[in-house]
C-alpha positions in Angstrom: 86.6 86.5 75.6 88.9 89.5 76.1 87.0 92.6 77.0 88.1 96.0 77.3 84.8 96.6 80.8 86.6 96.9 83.5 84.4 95.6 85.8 84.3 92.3 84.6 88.5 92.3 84.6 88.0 93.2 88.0 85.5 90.2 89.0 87.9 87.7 87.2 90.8 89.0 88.9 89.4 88.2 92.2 87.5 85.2 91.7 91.1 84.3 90.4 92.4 85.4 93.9 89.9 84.0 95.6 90.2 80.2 94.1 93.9 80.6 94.4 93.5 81.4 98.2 91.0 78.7 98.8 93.5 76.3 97.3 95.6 77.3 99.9 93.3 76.4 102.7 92.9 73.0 101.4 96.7 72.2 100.8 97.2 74.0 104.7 99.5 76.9 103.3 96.7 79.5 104.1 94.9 80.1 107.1 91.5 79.9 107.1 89.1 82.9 106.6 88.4 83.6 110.4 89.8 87.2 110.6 91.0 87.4 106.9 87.9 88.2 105.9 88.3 91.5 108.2 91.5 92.3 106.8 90.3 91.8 103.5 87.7 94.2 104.0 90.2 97.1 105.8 92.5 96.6 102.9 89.7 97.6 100.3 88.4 100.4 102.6 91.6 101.5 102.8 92.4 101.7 99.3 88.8 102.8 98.1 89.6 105.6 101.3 93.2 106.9 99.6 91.9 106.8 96.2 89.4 109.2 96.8 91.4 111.5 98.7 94.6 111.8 96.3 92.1 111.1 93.1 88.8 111.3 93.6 88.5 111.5 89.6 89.4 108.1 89.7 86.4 107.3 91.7 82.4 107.0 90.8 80.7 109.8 92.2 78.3 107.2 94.3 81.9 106.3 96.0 82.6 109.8 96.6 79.2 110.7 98.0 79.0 107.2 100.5 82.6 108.1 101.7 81.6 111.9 102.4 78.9 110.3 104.2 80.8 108.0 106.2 83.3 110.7 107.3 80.0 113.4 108.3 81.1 115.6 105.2 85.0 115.9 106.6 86.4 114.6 103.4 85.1 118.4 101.9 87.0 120.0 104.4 90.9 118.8 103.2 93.7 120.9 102.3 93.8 119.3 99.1 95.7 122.3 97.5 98.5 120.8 99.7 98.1 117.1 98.1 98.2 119.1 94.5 102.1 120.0 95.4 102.7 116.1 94.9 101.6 116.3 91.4 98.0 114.5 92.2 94.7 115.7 91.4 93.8 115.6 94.6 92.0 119.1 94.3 89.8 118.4 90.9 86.4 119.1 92.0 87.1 121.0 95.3 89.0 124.3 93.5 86.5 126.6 95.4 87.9 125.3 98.3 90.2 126.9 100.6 90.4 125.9 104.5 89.7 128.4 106.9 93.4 128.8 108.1 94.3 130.6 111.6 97.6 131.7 110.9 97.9 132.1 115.2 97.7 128.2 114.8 99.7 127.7 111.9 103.6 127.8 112.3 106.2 130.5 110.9 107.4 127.9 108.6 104.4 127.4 107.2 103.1 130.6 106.7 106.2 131.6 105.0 106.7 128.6 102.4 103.0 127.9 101.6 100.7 130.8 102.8 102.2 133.8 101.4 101.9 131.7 97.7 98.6 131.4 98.1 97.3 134.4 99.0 
């Protein structure tokens, strides 16, 4: 019965959730669905959302495609060279790119810790 597919670990784990959280309802401890559903919903966006822009190796390419999508092709245009310092590999995939930085809009701070490293 144990399987190493993670997709199928993933459906049991929520069907889990979800029988535990309708238990709830019944026994009154858990509100019912009317706007959990929505916050359900924001939670996995939001999660799907940061894993794709700290590691979007961790992601399937169909997920990194609808998200770019979503966002009208912003999620390209990151500074994920700036997300690398963090030790994540936030910039796999997008090492061609480097923002088009104003240094009239950046500050003196900035320029002088980050800037002048990269250039």
């Amino acid at each position: 019965m144990l399987s190493p597919n993670t997709t199928i670990a993933t459906y049991v784990l929520w069907k889990c959730i979800e029988a535990v959280y309708c238990i709830g309802i019944h026994q009154k401890l858990a509100p019912y669905p009317n706007a959990t559903i929505a916050l359900v919903y924001a939670a996995s966006v939001n999660v799907i959302f940061y894993t794709g822009i700290l590691e979007p190796s961790c992601l399937r390419p169909s997920y990194v495609s609808f998200m770019d999508r979503l966002t009208d092709h912003r999620l390209h245009h990151l500074n994920r060279g700036l997300l690398s310092i963090f030790g994540t590999d936030a910039a796999e995939g997008y090492e061609d790119f480097f923002p088009d930085l104003k240094p009239e809009l950046c500050s003196r701070k900035f320029i002088e810790s980050i800037l002048v490293w990269v250039i």
